[in-house]
PDB file of the backbone (N, CA, C, O) and the ligand in Angstrom, with CONECT records:
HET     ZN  A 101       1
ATOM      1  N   UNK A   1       9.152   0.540 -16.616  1.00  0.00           N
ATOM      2  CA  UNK A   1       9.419   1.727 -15.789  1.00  0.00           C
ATOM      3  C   UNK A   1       8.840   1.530 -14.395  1.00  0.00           C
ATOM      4  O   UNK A   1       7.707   1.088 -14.199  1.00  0.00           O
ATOM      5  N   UNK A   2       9.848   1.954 -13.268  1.00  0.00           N
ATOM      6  CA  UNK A   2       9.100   1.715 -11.997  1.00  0.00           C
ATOM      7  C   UNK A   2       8.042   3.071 -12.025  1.00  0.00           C
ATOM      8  O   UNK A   2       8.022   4.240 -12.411  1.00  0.00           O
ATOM      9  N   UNK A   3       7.043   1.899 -11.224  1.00  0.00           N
ATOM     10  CA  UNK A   3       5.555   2.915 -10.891  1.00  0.00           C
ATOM     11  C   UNK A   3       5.717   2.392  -9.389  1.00  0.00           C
ATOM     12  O   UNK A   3       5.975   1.233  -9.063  1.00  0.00           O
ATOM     13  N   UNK A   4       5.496   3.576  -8.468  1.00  0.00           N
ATOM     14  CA  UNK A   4       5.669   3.742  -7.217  1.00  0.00           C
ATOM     15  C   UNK A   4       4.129   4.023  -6.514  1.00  0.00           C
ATOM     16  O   UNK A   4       3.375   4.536  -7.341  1.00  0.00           O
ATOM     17  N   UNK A   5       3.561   3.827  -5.321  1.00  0.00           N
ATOM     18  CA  UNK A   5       2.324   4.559  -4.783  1.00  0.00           C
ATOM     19  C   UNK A   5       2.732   5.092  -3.818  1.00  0.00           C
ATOM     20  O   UNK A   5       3.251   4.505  -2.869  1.00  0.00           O
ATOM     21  N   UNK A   6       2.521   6.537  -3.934  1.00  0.00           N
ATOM     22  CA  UNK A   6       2.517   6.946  -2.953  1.00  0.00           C
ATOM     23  C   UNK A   6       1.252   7.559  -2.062  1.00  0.00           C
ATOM     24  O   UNK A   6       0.104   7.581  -2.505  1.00  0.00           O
ATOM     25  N   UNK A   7       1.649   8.090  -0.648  1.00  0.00           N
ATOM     26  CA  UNK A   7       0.488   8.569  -0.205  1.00  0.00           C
ATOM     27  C   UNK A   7       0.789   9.995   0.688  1.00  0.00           C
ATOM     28  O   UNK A   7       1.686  10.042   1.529  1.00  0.00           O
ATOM     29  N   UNK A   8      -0.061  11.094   0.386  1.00  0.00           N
ATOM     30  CA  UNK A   8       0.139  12.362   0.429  1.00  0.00           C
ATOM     31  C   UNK A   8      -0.645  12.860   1.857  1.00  0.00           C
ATOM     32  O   UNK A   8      -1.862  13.037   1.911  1.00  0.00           O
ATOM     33  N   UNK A   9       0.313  13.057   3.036  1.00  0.00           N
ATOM     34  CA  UNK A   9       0.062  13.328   3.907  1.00  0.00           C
ATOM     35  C   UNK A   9      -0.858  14.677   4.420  1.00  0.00           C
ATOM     36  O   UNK A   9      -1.561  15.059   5.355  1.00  0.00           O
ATOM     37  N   UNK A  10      -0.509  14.954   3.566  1.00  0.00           N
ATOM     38  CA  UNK A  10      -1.461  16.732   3.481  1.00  0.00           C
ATOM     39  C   UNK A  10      -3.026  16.574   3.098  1.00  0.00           C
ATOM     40  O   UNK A  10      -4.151  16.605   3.597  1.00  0.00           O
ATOM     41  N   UNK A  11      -2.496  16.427   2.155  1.00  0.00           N
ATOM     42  CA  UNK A  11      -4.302  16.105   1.436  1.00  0.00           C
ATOM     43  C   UNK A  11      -4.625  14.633   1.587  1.00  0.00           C
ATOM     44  O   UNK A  11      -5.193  14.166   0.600  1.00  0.00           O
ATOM     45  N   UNK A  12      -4.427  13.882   2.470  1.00  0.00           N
ATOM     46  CA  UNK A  12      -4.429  12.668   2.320  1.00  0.00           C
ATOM     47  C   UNK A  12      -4.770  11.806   1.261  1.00  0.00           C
ATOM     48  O   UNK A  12      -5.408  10.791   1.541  1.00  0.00           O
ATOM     49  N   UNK A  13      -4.443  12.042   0.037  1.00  0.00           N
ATOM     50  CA  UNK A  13      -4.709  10.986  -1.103  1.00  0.00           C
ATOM     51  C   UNK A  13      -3.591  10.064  -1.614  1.00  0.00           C
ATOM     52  O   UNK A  13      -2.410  10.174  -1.285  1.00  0.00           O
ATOM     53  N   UNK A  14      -4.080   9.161  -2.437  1.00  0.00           N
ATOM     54  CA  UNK A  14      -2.843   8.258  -2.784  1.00  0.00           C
ATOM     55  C   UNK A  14      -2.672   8.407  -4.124  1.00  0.00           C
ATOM     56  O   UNK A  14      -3.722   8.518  -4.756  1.00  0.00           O
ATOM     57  N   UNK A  15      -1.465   8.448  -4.862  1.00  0.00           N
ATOM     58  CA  UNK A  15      -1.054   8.848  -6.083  1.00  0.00           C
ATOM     59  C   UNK A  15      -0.117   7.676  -7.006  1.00  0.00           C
ATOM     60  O   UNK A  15       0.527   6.820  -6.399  1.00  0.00           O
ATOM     61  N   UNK A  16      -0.117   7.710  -7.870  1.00  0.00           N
ATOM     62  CA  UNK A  16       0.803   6.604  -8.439  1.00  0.00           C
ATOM     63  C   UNK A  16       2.135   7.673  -9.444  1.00  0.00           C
ATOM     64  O   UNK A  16       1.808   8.387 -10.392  1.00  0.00           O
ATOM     65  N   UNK A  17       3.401   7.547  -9.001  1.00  0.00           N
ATOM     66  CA  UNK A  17       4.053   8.128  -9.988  1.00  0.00           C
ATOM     67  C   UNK A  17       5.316   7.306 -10.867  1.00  0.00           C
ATOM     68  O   UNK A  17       5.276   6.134 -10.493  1.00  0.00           O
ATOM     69  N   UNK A  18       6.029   7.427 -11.532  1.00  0.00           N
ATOM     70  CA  UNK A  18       7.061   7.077 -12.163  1.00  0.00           C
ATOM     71  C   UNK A  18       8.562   7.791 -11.766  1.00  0.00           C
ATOM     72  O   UNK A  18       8.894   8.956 -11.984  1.00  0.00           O
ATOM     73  N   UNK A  19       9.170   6.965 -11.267  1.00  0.00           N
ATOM     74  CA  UNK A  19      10.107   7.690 -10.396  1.00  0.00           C
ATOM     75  C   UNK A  19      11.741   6.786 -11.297  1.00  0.00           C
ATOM     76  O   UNK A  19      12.093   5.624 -11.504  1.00  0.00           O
ATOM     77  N   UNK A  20      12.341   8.292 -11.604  1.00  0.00           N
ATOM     78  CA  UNK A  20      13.372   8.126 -12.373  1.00  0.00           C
ATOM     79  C   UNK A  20      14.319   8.403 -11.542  1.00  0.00           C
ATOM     80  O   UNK A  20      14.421   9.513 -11.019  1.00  0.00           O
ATOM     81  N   UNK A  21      15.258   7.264 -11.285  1.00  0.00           N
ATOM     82  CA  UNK A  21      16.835   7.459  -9.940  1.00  0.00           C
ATOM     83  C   UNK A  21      16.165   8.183  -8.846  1.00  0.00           C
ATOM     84  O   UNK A  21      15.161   7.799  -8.248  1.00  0.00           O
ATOM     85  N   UNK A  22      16.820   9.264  -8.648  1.00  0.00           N
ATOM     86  CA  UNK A  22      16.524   9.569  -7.388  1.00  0.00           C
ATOM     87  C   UNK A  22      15.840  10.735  -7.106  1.00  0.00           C
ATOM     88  O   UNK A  22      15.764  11.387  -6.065  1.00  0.00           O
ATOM     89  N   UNK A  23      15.402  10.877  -8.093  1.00  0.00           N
ATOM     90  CA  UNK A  23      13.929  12.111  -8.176  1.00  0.00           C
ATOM     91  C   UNK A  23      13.294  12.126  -7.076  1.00  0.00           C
ATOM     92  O   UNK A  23      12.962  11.072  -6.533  1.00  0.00           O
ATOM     93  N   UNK A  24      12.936  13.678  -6.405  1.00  0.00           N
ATOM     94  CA  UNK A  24      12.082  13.798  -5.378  1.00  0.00           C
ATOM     95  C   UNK A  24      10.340  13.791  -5.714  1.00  0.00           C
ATOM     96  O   UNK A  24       9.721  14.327  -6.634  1.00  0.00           O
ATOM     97  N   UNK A  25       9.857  12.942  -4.547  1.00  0.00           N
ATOM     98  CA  UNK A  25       8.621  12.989  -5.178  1.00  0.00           C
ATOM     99  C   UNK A  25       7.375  13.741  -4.508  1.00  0.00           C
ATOM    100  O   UNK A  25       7.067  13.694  -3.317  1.00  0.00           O
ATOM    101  N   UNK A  26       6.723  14.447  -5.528  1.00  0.00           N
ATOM    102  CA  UNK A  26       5.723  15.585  -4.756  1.00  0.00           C
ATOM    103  C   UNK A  26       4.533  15.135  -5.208  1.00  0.00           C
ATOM    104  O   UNK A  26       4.341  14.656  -6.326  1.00  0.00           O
ATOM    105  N   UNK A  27       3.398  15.344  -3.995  1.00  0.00           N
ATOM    106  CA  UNK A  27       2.096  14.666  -4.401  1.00  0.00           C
ATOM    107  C   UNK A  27       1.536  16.332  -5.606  1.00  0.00           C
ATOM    108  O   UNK A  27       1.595  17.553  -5.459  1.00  0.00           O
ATOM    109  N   UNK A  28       1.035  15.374  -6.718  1.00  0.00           N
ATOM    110  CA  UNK A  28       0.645  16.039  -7.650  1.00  0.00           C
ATOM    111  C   UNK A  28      -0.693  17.048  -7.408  1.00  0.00           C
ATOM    112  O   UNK A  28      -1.258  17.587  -8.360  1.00  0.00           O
ATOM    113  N   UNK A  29      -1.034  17.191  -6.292  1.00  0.00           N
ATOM    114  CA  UNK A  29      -2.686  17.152  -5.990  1.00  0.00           C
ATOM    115  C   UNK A  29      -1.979  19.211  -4.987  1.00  0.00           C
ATOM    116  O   UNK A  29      -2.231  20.398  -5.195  1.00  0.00           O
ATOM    117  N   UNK A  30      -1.305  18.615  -4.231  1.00  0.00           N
ATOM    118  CA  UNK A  30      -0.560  19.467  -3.963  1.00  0.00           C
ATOM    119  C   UNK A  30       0.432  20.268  -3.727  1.00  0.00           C
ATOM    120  O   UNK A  30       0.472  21.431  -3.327  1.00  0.00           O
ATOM    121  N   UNK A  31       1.289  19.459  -4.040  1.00  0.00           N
ATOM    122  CA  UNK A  31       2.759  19.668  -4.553  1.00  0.00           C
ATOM    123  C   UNK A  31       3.669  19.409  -3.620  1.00  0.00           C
ATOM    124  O   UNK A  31       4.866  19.696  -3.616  1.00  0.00           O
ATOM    125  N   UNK A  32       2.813  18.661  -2.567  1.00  0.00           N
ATOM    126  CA  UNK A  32       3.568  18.877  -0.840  1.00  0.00           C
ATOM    127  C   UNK A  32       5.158  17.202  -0.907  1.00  0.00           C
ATOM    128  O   UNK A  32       5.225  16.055  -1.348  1.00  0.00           O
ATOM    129  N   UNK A  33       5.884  17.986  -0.307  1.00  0.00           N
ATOM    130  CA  UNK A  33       6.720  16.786  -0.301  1.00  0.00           C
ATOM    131  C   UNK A  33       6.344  15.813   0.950  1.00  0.00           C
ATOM    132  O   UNK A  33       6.940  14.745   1.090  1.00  0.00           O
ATOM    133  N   UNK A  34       5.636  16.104   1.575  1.00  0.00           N
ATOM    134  CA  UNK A  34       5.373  14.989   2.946  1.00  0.00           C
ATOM    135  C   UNK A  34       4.530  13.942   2.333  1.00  0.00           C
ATOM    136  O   UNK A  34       3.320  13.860   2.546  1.00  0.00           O
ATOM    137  N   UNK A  35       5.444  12.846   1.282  1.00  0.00           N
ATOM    138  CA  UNK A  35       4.677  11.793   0.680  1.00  0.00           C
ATOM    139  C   UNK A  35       5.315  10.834   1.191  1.00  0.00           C
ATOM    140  O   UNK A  35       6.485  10.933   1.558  1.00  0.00           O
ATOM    141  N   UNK A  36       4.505   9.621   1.288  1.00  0.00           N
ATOM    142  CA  UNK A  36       4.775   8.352   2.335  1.00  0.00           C
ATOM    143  C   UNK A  36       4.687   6.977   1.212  1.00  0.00           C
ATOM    144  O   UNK A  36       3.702   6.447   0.699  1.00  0.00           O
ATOM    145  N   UNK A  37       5.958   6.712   1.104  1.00  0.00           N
ATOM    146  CA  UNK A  37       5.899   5.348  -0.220  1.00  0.00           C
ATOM    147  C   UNK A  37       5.340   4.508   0.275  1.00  0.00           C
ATOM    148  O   UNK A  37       5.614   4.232   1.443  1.00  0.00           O
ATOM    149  N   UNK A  38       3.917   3.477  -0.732  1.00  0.00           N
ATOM    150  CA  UNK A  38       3.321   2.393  -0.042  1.00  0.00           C
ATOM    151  C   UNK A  38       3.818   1.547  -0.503  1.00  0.00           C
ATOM    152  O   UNK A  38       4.462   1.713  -1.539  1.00  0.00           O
ATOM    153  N   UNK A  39       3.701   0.270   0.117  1.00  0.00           N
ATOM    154  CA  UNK A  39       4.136  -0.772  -0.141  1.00  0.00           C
ATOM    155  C   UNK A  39       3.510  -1.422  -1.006  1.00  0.00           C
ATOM    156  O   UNK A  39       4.140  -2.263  -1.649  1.00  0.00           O
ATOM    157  N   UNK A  40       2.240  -1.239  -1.239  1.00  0.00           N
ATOM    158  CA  UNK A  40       1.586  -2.270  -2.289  1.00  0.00           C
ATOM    159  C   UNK A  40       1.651  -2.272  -3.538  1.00  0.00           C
ATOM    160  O   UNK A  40       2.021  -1.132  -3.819  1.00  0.00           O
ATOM    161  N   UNK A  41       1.529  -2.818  -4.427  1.00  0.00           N
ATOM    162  CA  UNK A  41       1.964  -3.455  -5.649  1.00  0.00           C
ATOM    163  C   UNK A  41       1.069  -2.324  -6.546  1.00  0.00           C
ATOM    164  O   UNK A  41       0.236  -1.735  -5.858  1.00  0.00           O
ATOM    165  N   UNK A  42       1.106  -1.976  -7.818  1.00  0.00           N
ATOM    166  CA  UNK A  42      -0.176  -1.548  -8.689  1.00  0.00           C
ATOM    167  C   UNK A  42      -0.968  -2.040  -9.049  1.00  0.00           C
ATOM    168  O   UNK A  42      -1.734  -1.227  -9.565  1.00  0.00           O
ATOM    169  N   UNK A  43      -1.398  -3.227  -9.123  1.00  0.00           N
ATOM    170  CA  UNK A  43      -2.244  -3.869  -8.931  1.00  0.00           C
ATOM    171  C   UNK A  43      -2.888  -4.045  -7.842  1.00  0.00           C
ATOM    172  O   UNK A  43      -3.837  -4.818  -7.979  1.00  0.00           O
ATOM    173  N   UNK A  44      -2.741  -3.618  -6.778  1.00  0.00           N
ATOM    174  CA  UNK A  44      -3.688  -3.651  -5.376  1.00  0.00           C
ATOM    175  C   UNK A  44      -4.698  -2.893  -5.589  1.00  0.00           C
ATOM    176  O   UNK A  44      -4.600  -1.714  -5.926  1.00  0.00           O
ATOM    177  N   UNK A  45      -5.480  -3.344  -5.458  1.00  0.00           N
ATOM    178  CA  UNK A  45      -7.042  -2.281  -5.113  1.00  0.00           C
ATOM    179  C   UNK A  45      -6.904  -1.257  -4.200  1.00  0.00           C
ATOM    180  O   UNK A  45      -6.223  -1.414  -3.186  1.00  0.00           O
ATOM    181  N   UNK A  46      -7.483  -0.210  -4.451  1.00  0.00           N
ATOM    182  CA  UNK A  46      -7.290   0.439  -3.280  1.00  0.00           C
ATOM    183  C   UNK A  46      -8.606   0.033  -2.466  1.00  0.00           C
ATOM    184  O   UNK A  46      -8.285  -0.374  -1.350  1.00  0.00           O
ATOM    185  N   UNK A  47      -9.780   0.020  -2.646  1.00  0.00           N
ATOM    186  CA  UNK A  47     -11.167  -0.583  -2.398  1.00  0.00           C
ATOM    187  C   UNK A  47     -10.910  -1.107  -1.043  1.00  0.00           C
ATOM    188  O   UNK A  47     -11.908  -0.743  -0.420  1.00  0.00           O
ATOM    189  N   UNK A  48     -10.114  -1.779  -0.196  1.00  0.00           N
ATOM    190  CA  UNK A  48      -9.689  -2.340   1.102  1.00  0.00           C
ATOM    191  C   UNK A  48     -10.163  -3.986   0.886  1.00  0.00           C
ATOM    192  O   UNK A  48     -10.051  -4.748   1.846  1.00  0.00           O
ATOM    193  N   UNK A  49     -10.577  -4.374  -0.135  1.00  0.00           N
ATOM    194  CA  UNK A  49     -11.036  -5.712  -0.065  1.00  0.00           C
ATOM    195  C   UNK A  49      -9.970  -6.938  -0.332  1.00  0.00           C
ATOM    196  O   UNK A  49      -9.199  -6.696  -1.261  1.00  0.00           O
ATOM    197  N   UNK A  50      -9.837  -7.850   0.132  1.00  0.00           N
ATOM    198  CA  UNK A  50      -8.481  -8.468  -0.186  1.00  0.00           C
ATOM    199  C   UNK A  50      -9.099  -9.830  -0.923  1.00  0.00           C
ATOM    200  O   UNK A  50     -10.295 -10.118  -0.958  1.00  0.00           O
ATOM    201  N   UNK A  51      -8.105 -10.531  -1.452  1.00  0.00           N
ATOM    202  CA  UNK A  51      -8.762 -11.191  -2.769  1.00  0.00           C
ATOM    203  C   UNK A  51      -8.623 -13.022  -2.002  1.00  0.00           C
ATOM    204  O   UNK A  51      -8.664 -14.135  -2.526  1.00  0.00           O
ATOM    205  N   UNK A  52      -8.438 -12.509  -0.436  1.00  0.00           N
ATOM    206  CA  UNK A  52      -8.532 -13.790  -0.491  1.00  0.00           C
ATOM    207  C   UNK A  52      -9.701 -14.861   0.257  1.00  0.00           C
ATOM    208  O   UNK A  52     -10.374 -14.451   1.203  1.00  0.00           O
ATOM    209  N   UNK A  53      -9.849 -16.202  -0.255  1.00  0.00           N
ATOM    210  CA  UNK A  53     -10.875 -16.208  -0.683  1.00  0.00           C
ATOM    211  C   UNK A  53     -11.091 -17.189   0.834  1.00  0.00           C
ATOM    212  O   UNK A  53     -12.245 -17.267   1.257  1.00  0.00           O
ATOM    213  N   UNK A  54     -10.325 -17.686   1.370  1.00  0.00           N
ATOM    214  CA  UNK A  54     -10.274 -18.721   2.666  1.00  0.00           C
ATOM    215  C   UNK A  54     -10.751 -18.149   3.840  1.00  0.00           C
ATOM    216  O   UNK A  54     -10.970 -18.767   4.882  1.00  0.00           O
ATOM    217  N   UNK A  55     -10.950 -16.662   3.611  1.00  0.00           N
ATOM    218  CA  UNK A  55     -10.917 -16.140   5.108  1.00  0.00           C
ATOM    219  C   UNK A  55      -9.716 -16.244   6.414  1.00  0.00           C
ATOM    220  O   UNK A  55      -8.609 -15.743   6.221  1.00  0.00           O
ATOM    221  N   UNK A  56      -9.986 -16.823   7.528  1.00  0.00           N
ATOM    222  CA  UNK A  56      -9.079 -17.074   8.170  1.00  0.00           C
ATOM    223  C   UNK A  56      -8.740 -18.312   8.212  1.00  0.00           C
ATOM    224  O   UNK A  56      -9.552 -19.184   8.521  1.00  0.00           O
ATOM    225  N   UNK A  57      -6.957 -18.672   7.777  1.00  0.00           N
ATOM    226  CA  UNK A  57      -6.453 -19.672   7.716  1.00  0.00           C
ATOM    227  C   UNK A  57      -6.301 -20.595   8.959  1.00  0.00           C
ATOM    228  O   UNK A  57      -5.752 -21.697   8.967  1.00  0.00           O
ATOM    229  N   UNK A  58      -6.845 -19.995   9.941  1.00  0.00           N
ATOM    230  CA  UNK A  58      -6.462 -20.905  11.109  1.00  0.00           C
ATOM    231  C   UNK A  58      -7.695 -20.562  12.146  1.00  0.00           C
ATOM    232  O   UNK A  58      -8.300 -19.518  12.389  1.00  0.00           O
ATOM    233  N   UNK A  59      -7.801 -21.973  12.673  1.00  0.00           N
ATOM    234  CA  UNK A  59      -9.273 -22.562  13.566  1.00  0.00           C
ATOM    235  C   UNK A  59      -9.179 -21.782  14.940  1.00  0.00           C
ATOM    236  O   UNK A  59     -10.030 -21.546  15.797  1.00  0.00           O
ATOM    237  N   UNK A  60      -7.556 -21.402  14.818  1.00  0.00           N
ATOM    238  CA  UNK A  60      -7.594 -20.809  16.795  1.00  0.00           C
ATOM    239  C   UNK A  60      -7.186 -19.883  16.477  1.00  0.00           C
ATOM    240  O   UNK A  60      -6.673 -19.641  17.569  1.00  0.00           O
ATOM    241  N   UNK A  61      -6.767 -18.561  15.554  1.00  0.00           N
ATOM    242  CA  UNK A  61      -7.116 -17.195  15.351  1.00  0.00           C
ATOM    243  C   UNK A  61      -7.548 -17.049  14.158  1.00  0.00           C
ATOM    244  O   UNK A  61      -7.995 -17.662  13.188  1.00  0.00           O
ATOM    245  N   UNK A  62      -7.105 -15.441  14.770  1.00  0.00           N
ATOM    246  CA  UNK A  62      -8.047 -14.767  13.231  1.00  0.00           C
ATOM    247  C   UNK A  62      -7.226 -14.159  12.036  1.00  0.00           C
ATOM    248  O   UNK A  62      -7.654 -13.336  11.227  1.00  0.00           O
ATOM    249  N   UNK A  63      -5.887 -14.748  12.076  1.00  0.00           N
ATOM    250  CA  UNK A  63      -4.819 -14.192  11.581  1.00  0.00           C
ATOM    251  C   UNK A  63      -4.802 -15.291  10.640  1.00  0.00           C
ATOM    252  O   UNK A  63      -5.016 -16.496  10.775  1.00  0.00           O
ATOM    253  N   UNK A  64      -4.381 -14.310   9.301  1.00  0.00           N
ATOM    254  CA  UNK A  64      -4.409 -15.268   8.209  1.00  0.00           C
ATOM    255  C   UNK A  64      -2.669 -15.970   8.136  1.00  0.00           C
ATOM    256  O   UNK A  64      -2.281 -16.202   6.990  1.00  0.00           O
ATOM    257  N   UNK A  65      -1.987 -16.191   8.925  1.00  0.00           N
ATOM    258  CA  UNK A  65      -0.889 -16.389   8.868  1.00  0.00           C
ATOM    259  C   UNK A  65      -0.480 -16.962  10.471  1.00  0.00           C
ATOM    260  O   UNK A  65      -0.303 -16.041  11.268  1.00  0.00           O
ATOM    261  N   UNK A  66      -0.337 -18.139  10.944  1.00  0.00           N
ATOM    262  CA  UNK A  66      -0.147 -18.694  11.670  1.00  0.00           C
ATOM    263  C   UNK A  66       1.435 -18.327  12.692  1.00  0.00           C
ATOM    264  O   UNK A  66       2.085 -19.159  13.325  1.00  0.00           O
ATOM    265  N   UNK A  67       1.672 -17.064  12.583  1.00  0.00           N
ATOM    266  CA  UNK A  67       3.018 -17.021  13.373  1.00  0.00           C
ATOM    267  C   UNK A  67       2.648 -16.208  14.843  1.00  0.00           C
ATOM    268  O   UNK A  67       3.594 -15.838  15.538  1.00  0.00           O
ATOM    269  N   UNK A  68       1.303 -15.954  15.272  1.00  0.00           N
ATOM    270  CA  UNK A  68       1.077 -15.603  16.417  1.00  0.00           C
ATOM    271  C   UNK A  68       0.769 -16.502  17.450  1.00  0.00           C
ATOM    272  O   UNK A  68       1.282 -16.470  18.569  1.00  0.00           O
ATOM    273  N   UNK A  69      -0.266 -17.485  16.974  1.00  0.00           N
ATOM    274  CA  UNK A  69      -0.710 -18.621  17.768  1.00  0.00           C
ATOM    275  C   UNK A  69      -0.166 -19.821  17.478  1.00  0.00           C
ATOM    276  O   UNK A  69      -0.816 -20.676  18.078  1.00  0.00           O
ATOM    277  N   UNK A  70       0.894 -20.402  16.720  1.00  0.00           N
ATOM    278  CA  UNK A  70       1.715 -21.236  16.784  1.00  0.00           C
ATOM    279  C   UNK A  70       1.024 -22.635  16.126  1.00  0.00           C
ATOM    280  O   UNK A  70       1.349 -23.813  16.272  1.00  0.00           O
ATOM    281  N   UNK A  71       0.251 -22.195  15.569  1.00  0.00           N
ATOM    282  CA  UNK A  71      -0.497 -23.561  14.979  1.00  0.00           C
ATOM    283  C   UNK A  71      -0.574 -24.191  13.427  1.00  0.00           C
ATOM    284  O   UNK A  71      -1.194 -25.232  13.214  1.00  0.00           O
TER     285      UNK A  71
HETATM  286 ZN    ZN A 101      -1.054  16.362  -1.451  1.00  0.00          ZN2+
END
């Protein structure tokens, strides 16, 4: 079953629901429809810590992904 995260603009919290076709979705906390689908997986932490372990992949930024500084 898809599990969706969403995040509830009102009360600002984040919620996880099960979303069947095209069901509208209301944050459970307050019933408000101004909910904002996240992108991250259910398995993401919410914690802000990211699991990776290299730090920054590149010597001339700080971007873990080399498509700004070309290196
Ligand atoms: Zn809410």
């Amino acid at each position: 079953m898809p599990i969706f995260e969403y995040h509830c603009s009102k009360c600002d919290k984040d919620f996880e629901v099960l979303v069947f076709g095209k069901e509208k979705v209301a944050c459970p906390t307050c019933n408000g429809k101004k909910v904002k689908k996240l992108l991250s997986t259910v398995s993401y932490k919410s914690d802000g810590e990211f699991t990776s372990s290299q730090g920054s992949a590149c010597s001339g930024c700080s971007a873990t992904s080399c498509s700004t500084c070309g290196h």
